[in-house]
ZABA-973274 format. One record per residue (C-alpha): residue in one letter; x, z, y. Coordinates in pm, 1 decimal. Example, Ala and Ser with C-alpha at 12.3 -4.5 7.8 and 13.67 -1.06 7.14 Angstrom:
2
rest A, xx 1230.0, zz 780.0, yy -450.0
rest S, xx 1367.0, zz 714.0, yy -106.0
END
This chain:
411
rest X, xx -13480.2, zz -7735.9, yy -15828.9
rest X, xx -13380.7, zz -7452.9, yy -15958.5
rest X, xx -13915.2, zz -7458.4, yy -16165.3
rest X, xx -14348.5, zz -7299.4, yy -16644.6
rest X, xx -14277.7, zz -7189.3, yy -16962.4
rest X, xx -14535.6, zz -7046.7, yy -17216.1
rest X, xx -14567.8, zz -6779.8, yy -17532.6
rest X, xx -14684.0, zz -6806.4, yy -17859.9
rest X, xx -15025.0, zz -6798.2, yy -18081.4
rest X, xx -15198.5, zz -6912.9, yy -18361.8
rest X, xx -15448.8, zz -7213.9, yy -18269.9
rest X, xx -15750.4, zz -7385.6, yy -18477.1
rest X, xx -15612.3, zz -7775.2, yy -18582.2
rest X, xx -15962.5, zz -7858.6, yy -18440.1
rest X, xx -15858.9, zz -7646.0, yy -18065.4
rest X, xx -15552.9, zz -7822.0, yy -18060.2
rest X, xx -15688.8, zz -8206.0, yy -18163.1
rest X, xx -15920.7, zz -8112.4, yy -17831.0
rest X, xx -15640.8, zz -7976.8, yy -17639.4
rest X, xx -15390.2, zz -8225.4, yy -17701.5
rest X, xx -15630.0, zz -8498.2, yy -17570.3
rest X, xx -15430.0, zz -8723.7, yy -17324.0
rest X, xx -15440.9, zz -8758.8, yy -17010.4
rest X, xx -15698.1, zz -9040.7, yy -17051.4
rest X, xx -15702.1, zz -9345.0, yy -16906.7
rest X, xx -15893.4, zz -9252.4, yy -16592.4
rest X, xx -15820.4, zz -9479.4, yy -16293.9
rest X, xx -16175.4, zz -9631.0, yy -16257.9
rest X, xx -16324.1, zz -9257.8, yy -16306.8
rest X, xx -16046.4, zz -9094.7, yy -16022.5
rest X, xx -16172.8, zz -9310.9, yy -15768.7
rest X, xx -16450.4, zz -9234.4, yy -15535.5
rest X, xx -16639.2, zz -8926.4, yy -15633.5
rest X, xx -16697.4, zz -8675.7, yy -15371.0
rest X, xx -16575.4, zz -8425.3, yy -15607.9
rest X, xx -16254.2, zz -8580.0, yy -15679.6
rest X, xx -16161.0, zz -8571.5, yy -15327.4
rest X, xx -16255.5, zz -8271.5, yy -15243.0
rest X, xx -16030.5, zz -8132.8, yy -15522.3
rest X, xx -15784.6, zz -8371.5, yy -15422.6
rest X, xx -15759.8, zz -8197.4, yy -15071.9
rest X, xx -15672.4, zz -7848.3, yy -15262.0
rest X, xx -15995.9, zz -7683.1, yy -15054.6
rest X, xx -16228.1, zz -7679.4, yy -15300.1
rest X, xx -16586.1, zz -7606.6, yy -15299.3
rest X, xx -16672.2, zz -7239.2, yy -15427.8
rest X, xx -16561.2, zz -6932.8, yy -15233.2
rest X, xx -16532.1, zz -6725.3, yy -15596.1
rest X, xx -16422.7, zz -6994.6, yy -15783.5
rest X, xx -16276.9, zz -6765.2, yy -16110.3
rest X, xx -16534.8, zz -6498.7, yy -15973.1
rest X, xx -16531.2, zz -6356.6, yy -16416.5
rest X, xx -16190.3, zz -6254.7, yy -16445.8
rest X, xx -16209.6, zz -5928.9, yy -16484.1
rest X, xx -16092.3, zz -5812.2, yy -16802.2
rest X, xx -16514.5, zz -5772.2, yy -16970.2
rest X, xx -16554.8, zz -6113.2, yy -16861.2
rest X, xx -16791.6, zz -6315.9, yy -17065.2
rest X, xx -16737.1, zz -6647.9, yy -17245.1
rest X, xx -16763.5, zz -6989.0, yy -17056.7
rest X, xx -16602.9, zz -7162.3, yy -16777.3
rest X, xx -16831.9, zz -7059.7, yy -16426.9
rest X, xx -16964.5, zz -7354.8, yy -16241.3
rest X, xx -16613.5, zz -7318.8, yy -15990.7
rest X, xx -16265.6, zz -7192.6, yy -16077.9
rest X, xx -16024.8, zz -7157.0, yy -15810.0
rest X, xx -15651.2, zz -7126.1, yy -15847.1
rest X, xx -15450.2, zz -6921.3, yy -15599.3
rest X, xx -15090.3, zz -7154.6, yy -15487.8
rest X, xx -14817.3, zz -6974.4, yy -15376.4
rest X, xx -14570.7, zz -7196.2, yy -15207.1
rest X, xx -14328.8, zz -7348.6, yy -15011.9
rest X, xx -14499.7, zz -7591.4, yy -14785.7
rest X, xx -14283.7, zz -7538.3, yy -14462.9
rest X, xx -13929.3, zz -7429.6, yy -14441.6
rest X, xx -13613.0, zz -7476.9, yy -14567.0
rest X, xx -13789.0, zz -7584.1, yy -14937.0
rest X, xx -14079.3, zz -7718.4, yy -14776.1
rest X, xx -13963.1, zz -8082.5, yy -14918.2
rest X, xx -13994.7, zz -7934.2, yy -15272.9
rest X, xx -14311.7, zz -7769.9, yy -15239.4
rest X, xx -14505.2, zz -8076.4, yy -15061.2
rest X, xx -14388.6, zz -8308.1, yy -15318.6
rest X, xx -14547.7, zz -8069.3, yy -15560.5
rest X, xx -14851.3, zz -8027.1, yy -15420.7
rest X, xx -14913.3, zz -8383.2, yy -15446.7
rest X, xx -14826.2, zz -8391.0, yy -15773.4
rest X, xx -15097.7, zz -8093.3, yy -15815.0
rest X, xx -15351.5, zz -8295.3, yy -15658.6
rest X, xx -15320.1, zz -8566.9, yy -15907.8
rest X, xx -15395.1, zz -8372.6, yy -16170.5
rest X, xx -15658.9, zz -8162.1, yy -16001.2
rest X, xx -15882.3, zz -8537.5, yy -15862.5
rest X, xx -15815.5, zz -8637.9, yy -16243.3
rest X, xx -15911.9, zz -8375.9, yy -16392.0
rest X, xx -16256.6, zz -8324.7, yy -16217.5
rest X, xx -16314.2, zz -8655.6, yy -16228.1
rest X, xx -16271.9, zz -8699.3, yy -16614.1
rest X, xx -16480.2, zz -8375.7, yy -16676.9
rest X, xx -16203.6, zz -8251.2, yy -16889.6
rest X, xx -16323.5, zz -7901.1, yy -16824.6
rest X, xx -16701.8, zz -8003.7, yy -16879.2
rest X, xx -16915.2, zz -7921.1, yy -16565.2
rest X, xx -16643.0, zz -7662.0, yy -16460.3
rest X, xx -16495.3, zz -7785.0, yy -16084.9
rest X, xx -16104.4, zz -7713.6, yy -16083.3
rest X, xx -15968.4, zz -7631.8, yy -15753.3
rest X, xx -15640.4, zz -7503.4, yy -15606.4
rest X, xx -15587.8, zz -7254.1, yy -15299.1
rest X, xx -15262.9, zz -7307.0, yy -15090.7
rest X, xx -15063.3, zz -7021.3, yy -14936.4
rest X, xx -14745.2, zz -7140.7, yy -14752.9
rest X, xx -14464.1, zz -6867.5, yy -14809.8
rest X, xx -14272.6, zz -7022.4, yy -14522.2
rest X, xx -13974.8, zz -6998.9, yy -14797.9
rest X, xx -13962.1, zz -6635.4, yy -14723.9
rest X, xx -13956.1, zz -6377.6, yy -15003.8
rest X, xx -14207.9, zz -6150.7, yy -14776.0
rest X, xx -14445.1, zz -6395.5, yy -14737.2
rest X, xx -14432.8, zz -6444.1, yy -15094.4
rest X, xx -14452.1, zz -6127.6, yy -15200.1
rest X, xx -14769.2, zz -6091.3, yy -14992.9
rest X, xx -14919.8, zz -6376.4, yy -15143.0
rest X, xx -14882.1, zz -6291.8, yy -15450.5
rest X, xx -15025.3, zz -5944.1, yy -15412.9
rest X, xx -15365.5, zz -6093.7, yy -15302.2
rest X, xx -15380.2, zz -6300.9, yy -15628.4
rest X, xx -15312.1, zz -6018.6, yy -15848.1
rest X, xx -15575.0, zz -5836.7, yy -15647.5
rest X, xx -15843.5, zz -6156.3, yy -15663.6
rest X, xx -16060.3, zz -6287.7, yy -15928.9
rest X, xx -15820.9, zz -6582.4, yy -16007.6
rest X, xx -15749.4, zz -6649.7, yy -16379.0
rest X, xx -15408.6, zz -6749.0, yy -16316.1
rest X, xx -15153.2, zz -6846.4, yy -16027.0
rest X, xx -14903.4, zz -7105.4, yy -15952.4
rest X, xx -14580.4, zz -7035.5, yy -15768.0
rest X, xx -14381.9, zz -7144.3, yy -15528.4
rest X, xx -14074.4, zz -7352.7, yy -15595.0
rest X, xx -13761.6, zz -7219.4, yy -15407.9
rest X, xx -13585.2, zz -6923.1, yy -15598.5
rest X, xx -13545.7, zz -6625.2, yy -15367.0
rest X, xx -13967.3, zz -6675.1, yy -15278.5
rest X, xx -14030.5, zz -6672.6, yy -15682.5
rest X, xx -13783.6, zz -6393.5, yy -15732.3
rest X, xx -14037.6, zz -6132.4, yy -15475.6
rest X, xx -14321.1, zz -6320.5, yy -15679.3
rest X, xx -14270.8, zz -6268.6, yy -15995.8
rest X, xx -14215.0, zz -5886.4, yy -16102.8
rest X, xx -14573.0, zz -5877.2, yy -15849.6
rest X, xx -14768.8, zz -6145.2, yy -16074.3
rest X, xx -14605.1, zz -5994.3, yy -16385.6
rest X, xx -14698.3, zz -5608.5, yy -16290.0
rest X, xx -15061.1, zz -5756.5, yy -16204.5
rest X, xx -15105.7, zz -5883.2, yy -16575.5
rest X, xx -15128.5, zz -6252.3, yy -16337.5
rest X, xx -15027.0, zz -6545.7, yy -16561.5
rest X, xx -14872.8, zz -6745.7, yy -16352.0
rest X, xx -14664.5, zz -7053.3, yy -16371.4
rest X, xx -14372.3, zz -7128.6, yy -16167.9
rest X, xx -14217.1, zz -7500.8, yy -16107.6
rest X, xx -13833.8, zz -7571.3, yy -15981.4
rest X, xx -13789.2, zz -7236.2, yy -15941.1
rest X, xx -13560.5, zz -7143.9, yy -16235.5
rest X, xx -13305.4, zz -6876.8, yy -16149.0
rest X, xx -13236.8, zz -6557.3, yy -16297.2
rest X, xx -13560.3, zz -6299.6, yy -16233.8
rest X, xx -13822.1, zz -6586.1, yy -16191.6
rest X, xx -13891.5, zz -6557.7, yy -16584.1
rest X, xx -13983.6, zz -6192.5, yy -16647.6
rest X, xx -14227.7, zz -6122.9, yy -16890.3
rest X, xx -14572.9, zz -6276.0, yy -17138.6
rest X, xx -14688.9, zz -6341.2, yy -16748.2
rest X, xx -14471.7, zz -6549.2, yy -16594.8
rest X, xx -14394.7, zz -6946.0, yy -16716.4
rest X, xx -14112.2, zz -7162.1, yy -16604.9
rest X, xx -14213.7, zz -7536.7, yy -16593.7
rest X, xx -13874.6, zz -7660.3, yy -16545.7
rest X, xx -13533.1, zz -7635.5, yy -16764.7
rest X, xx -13304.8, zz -7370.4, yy -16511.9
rest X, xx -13023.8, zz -7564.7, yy -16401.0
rest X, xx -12752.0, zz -7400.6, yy -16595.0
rest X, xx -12904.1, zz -7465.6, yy -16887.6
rest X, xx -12901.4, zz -7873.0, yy -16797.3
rest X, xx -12512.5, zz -7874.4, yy -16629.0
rest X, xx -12326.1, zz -7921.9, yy -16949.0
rest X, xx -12501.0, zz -8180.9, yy -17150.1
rest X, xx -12538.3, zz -8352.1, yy -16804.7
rest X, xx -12324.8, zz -8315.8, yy -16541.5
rest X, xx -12035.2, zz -8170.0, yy -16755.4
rest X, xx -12070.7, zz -8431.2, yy -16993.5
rest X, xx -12029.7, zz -8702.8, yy -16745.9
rest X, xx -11767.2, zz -8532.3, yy -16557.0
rest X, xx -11527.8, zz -8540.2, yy -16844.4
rest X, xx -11637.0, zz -8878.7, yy -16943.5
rest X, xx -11536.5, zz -8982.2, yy -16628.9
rest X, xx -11175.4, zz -8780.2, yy -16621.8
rest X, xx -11211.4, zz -8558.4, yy -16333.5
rest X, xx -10939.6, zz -8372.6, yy -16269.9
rest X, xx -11061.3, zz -8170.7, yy -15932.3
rest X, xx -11415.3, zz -8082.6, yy -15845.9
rest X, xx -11516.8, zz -7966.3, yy -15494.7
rest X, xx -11842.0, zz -7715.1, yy -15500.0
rest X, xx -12064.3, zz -7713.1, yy -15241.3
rest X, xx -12321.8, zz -7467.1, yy -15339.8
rest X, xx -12508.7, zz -7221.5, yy -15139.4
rest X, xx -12394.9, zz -6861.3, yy -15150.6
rest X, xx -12741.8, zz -6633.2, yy -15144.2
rest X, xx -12963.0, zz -6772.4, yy -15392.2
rest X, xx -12902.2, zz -6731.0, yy -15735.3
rest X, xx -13077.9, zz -7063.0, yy -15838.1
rest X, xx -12792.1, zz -7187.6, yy -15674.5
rest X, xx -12500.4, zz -6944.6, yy -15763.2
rest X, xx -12548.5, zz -6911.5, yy -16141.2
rest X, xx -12566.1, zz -7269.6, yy -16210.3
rest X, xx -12201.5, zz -7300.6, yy -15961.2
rest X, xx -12054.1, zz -7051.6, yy -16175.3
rest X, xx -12154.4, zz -7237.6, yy -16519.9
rest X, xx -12005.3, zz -7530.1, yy -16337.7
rest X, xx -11661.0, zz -7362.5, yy -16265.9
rest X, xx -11634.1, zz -7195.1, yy -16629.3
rest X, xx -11675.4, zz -7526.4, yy -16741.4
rest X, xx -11401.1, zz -7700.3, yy -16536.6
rest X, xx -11186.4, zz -7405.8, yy -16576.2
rest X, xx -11261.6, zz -7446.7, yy -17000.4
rest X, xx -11157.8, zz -7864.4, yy -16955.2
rest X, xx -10876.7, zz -7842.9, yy -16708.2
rest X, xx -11062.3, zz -7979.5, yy -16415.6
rest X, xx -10931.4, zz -7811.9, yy -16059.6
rest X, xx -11227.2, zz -7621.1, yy -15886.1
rest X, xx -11249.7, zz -7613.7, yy -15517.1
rest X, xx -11530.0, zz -7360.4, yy -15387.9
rest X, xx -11648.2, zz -7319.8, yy -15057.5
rest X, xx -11759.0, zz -6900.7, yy -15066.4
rest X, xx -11938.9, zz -6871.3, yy -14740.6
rest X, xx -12247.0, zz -7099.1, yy -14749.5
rest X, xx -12622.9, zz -6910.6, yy -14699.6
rest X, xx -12900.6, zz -7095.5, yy -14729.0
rest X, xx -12928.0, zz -7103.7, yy -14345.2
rest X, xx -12634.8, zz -7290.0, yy -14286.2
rest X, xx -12635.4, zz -7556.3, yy -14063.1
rest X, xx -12308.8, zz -7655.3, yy -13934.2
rest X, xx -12103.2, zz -7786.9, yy -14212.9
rest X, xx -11803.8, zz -7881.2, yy -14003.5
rest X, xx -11496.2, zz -7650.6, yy -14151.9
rest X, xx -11634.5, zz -7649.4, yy -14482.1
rest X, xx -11655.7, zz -8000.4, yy -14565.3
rest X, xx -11302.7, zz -8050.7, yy -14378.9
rest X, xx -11164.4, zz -7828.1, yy -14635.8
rest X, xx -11291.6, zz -8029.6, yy -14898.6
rest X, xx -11233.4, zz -8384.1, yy -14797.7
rest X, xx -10843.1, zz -8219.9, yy -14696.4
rest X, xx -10844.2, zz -8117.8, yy -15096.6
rest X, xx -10920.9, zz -8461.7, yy -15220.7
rest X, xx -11053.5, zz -8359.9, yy -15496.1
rest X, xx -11229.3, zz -8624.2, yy -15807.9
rest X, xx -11504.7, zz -8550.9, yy -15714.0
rest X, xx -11775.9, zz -8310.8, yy -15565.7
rest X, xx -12060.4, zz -8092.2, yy -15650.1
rest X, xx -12333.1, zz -8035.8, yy -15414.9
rest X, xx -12664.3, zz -7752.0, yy -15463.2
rest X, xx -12788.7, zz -7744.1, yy -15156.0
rest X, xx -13120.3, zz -7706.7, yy -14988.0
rest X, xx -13328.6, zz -8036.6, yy -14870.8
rest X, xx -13168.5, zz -8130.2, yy -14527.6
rest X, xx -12832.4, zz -7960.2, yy -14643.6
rest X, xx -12713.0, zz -8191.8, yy -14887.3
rest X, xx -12745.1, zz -8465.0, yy -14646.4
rest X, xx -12632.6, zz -8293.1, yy -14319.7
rest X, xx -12327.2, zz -8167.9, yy -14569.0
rest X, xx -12228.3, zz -8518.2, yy -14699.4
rest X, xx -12241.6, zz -8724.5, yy -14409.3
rest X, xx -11997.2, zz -8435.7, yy -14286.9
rest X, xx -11778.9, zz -8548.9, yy -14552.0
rest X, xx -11825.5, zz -8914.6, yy -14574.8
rest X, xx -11679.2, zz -8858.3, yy -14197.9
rest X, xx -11421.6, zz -8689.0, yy -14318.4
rest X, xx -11292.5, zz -8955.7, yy -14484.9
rest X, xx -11423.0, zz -8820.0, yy -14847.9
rest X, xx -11449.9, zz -9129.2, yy -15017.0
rest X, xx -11464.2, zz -8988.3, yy -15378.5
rest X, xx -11782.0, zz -8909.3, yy -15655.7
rest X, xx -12073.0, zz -8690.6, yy -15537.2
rest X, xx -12286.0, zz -8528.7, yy -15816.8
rest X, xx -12575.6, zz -8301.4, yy -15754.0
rest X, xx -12886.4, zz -8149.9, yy -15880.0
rest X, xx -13240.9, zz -8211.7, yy -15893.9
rest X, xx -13213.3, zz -8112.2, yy -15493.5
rest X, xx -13121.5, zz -8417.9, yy -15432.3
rest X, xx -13479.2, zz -8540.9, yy -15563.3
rest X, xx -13788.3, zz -8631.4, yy -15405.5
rest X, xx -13644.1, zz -8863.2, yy -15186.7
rest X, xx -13424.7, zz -8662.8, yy -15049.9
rest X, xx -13142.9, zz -8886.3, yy -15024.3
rest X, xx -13280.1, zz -9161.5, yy -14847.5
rest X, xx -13198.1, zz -9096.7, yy -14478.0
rest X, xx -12819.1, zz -9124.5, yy -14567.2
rest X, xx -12912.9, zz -9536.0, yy -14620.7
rest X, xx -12683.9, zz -9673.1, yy -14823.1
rest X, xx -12422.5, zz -9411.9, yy -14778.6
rest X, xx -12609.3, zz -9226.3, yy -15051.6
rest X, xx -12559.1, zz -9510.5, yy -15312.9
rest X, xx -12369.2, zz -9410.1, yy -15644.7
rest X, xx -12464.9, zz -9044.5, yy -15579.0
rest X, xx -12530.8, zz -8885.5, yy -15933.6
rest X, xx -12735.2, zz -8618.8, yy -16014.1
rest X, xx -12974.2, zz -8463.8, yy -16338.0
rest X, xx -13341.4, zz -8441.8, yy -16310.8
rest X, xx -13596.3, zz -8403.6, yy -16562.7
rest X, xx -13800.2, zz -8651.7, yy -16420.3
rest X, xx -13725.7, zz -9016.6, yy -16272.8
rest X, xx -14059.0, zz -9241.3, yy -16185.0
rest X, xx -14051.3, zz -9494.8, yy -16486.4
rest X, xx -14015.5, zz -9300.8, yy -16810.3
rest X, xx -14191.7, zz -9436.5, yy -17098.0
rest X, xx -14468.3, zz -9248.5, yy -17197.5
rest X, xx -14851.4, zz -9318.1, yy -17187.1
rest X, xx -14919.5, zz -9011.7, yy -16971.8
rest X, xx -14638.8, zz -9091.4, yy -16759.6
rest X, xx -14822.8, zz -9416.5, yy -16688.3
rest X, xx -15150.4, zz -9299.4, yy -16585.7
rest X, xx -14961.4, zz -9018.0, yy -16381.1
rest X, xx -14795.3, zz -9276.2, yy -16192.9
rest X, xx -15062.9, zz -9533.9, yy -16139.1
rest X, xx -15290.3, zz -9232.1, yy -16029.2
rest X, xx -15016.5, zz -9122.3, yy -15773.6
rest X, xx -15001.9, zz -9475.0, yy -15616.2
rest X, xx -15333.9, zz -9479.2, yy -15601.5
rest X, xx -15384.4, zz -9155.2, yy -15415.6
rest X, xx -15075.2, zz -9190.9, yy -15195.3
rest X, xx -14965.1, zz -9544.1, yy -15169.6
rest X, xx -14672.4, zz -9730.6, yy -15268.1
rest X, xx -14437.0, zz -9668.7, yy -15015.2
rest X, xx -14228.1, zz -9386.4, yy -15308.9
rest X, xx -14220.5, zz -9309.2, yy -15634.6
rest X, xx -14309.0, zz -8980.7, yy -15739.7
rest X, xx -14050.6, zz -8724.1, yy -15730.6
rest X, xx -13946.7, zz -8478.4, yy -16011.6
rest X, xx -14104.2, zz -8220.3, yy -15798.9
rest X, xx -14454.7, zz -8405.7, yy -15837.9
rest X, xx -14416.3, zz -8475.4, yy -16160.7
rest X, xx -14345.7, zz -8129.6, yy -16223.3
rest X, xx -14653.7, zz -7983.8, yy -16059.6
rest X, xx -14884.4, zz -8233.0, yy -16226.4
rest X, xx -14753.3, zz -8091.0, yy -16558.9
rest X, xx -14847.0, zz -7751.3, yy -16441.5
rest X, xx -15192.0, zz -7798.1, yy -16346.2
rest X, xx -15248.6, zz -7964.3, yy -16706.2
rest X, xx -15088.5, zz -7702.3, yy -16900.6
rest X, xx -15330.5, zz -7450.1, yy -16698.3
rest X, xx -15664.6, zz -7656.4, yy -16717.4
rest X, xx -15580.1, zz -7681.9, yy -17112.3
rest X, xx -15547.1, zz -7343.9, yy -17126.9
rest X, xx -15856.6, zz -7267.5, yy -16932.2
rest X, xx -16025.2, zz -7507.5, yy -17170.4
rest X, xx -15889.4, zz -7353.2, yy -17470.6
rest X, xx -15993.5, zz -7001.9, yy -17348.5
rest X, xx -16329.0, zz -7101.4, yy -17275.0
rest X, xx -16320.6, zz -6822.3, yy -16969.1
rest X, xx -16155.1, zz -6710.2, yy -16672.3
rest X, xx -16074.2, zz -6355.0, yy -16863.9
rest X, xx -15701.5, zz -6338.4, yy -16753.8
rest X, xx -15618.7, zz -6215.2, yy -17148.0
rest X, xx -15775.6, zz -6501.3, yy -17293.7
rest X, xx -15623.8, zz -6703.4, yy -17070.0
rest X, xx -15236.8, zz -6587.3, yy -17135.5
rest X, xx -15374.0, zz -6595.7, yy -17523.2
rest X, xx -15439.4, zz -6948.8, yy -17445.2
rest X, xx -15136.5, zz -7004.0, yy -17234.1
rest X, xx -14918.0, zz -6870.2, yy -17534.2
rest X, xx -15095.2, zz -7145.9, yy -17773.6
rest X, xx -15034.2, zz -7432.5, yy -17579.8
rest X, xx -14682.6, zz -7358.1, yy -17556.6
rest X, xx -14665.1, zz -7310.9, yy -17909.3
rest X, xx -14813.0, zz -7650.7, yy -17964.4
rest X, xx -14636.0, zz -7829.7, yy -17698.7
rest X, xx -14798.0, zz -8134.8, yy -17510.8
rest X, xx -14740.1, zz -8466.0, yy -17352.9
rest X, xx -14676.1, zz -8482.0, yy -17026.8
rest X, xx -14545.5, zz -8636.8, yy -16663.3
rest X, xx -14213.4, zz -8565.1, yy -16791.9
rest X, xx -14258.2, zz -8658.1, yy -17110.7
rest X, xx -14301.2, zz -8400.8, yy -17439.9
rest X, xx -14324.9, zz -8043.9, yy -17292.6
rest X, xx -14196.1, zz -7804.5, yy -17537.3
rest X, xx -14087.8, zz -7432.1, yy -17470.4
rest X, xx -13858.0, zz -7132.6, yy -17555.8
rest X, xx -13897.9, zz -6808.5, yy -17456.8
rest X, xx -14175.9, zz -6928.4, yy -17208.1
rest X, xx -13944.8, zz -7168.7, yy -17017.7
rest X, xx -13945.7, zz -7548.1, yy -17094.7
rest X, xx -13702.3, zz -7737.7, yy -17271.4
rest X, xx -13567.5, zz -8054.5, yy -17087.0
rest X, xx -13568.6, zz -8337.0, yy -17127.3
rest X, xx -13210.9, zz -8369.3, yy -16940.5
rest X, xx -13203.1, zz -8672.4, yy -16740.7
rest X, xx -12917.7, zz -8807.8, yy -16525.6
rest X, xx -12971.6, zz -9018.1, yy -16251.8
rest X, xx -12770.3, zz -9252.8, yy -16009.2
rest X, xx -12893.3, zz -9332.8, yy -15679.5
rest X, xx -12898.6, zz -9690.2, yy -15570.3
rest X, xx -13032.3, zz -9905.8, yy -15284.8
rest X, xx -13274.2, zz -9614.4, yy -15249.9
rest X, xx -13407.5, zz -9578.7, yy -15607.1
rest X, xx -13294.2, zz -9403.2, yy -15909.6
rest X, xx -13138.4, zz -9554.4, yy -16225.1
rest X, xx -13157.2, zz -9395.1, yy -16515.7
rest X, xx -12742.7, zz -9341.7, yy -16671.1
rest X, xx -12683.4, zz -9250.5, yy -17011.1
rest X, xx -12537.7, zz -8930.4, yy -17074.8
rest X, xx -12189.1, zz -8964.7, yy -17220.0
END
């Protein structure tokens, strides 16, 4: 879950009282207007949507701006980027609805990257090379690493969600909305793993994407700097589906307790292998484990532990209208994940920017980007602040229970 950050510029106190506007209370307006659900499908209704970017744009927002998507809707992060996109269409149905952007339309453009870097890489060449003001990317690692240096080179801000390992954050055009996992393991995971005095940790962790590997390694210099036992499994690609020999060599280590960064399906294909096993011990995880993702383990997956920076019932006005909006668009049936949350926070931080800018001129946009992040707002999540154009927390930790997350304290 490895994920979008912002720079930094000088803004009017009168830009920012209008830019810092919550997210209103909006149910009765996000309900039935043909607009809203047409933006709500991610189709929407121009063909040229942005069709001023071009660097002599003029001022004002044209009657339709589009915004290219480059995700993972299908494969082996395909859990992660659906959950965003309905997080994204939230924001997009409330925004429109609440004419937030005045008689400007706001409407996103999917491209499914398959959760392949070429496919990404592709994508993202045809936003550079379109009218778009900015982009959103896709939120599996290896797709945002062939991304970004494309998006960047193309002078493309674009903002990136989950997707937080080393090369996703390159330059003044690319924006992390998510803290990278090794920056959340010790004040989390650590944290609890020495409150709770384990003495051997088991890692599970897959061994070909680096928003996996870097946060492992933080993990093991951390055990190794507290006297806690690391057991590593060092043959685990992304692709992996049999998890037979590995987890035997685990659960045959009985260690304290172990550490899991898997993709989707993995983690629970992985720890049923163990539970088998006769593992019987403390699983802790990432923000993978999110969205839902535990549930088909039943109640094998209670007392699993894991840090998010979003759990469905934080306080927070604009956590409240996020919520109520997301039942109303998709039902009851789940909370939304982290992953939702997460792309509802980065369709806001674009629309305020587009606001802000006051045109689809993709220099006065990353002007505008840069403000916001300098200001900071309130979001899904909670207050979004940034450094260095990635955000900062918050750093949650999470237990799963009876198919629901409770919010632990950190020790």
């Amino acid at each position: 879950m490895s994920i979008s950050g912002k720079r930094r510029l000088v803004v009017s106190k009168g830009a920012v009282a209008l830019l810092l506007l919550p997210a209103l209370a909006v149910l009765s307006a996000c309900s039935s207007s043909a607009s809203s659900a047409s933006a709500s499908s991610g189709s929407g209704s121009g063909s040229g949507a942005a069709s001023s970017a071009s660097a002599g744009a003029a001022a004002g927002l044209p009657a339709n701006v589009q915004i290219p998507v480059i995700q993972n809707l299908t494969g082996d992060a395909g859990f992660a980027g659906l959950d965003t996109q309905q997080g994204q269409r939230v924001a997009i149905a409330q925004i429109n609805s609440t004419h937030y952007l005045g008689n400007t339309t706001l409407s996103l453009k999917y491209t499914d990257t398959q959760s392949t870097p070429q496919l990404g890489a592709e994508a993202a060449s045809s936003a550079v090379n379109s009218s778009a003001p900015l982009a959103f990317g896709p939120v599996g690692t290896p797709v945002s690493i062939a991304v970004a240096p494309i998006v960047q080179r193309g002078g493309l801000p674009t903002i990136f969600t989950s997707a937080s390992g080393p090369g996703v954050n390159l330059g003044a055009n690319t924006y992390t909305l998510s803290a990278p996992y090794q920056d959340v393991i010790i004040p989390t995971l650590g944290a609890y793993l020495k409150a709770k005095g384990i003495k051997s940790l088991g890692i599970m962790s897959n061994t070909d994407n680096p928003g996996a590997t870097v946060p492992a390694q933080v993990l093991v210099n951390f055990a190794n700097q507290n006297g806690i036992k690391t057991i590593s499994i060092g043959d685990l690609p992304s692709t992996t589906t049999d998890f037979t020999a590995s987890a035997a060599k685990i659960a045959a280590a009985k260690p304290s307790a172990v550490y899991m960064l898997l993709f989707g399906t993995e983690n629970v294909t992985a720890i049923r292998q163990l539970r088998a096993d006769g593992y019987t011990g403390v699983i802790v995880g990432t923000a993978s484990f999110g969205g839902g993702g535990l549930t088909p383990l039943g109640s094998a997956a209670n007392g699993i532990v894991y840090f998010t920076d979003y759990t469905a019932g934080l306080p927070g006005a604009v956590n409240k209208t996020f919520t109520a909006l997301y039942t109303k668009m998709y039902g009851t049936a789940s909370p939304p994940s982290d992953f939702a949350a997460e792309g509802y926070d980065a369709v806001w931080f674009g629309a305020r920017a587009l606001k802000l800018a006051d045109s689809t001129n993709r220099t006065k946009v990353l002007a505008a980007l840069q403000s916001v992040a300098a200001t900071g707002f309130q979001g899904a999540v909670g207050t979004v602040t940034f450094k260095d154009r990635i955000e900062q927390g918050p750093f949650l930790l999470v237990m799963w229970e009876n198919g629901k997350e409770m919010l632990i304290k950190i020790p």
